[in-house]
C-alpha positions in Angstrom: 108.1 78.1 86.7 108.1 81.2 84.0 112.0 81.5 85.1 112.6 77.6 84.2 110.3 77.0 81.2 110.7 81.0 79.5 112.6 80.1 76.4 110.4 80.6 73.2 107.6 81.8 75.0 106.1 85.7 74.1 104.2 87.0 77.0 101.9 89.8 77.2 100.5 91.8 80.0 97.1 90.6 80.3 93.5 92.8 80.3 92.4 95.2 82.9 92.6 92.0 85.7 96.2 91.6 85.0 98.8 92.8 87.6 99.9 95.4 85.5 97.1 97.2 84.7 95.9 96.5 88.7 98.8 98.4 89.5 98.2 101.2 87.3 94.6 101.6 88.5 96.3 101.5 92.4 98.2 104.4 91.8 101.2 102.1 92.6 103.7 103.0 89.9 106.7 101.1 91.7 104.7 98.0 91.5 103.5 98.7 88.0 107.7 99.0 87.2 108.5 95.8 89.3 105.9 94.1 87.2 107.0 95.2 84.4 110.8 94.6 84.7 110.1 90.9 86.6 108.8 89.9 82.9 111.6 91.5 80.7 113.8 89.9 83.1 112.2 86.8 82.6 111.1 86.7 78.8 113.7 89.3 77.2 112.8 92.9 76.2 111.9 91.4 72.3 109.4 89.0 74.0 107.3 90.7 76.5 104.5 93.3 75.1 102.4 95.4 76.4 98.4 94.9 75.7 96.2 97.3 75.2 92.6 97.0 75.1 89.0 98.2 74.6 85.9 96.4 75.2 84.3 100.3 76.4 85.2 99.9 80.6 86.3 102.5 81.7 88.7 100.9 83.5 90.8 100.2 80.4 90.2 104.0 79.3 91.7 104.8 83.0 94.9 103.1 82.0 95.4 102.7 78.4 97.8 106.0 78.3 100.0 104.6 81.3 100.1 101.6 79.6 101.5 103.3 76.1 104.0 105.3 78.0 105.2 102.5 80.1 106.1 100.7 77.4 107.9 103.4 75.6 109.9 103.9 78.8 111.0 100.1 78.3 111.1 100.1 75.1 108.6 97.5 75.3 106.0 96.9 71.5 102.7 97.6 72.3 99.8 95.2 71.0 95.9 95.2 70.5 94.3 92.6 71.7 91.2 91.7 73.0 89.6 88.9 75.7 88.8 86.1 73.9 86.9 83.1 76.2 85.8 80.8 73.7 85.6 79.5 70.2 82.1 78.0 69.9 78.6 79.5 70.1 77.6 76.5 72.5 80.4 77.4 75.1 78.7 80.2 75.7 77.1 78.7 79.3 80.5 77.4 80.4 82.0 80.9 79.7 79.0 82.0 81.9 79.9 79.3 84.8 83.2 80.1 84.6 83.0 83.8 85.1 80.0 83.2 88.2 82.3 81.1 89.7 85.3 83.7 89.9 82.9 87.0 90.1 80.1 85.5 92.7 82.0 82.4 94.6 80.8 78.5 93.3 78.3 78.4 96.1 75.8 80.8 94.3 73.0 79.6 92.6 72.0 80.7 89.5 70.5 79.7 86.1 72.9 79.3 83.1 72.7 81.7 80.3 72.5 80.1 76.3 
């Protein structure tokens, strides 16, 4: 679908959960560079960045630098971003569904947070 629908689309390479960064933290730099070229190859150099972020996990600290000199290898822009899950105060508990769900499986119990 990305190869048939790319045109005018800018992509980025997602937070620490993205297969970029996964790659990275795997100590598998040949899939970090097959990721990495699969999406200039699809999106163009101009339109594919490389994010960079900082909500304090150390995860993100373990990468961040092989994410900076990745994309100077490619000559790839760098941007600052951050997760962003919701605009609304009162999506709050759906945010908190959602992320049960994917962390702790849809069969769990548990009590919503507000």
């Amino acid at each position: 679908l990305l190869q048939k629908y790319h045109k005018g689309v800018i992509a980025m390479s997602a937070c620490v959960a993205g297969e970029l960064p996964q790659a990275i933290l795997n100590h598998d730099m040949d899939e970090a560079r097959k990721v990495i070229q699969f999406y200039v190859d699809t999106f163009g150099k101009d339109n594919y960045f490389i994010e960079l972020q900082n909500h304090q996990l150390p995860e993100e600290a373990a990468c961040r630098p092989t994410l900076a000199a990745l994309a100077k290898e490619y000559g790839l822009g760098l941007v600052a971003t951050n997760d962003f899950h919701y605009v609304r105060k009162e999506d709050a508990g759906n945010q908190t569904l959602y992320f049960h769900w994917q962390h702790f499986g849809r069969s769990q119990s548990f009590p919503v947070c507000q």
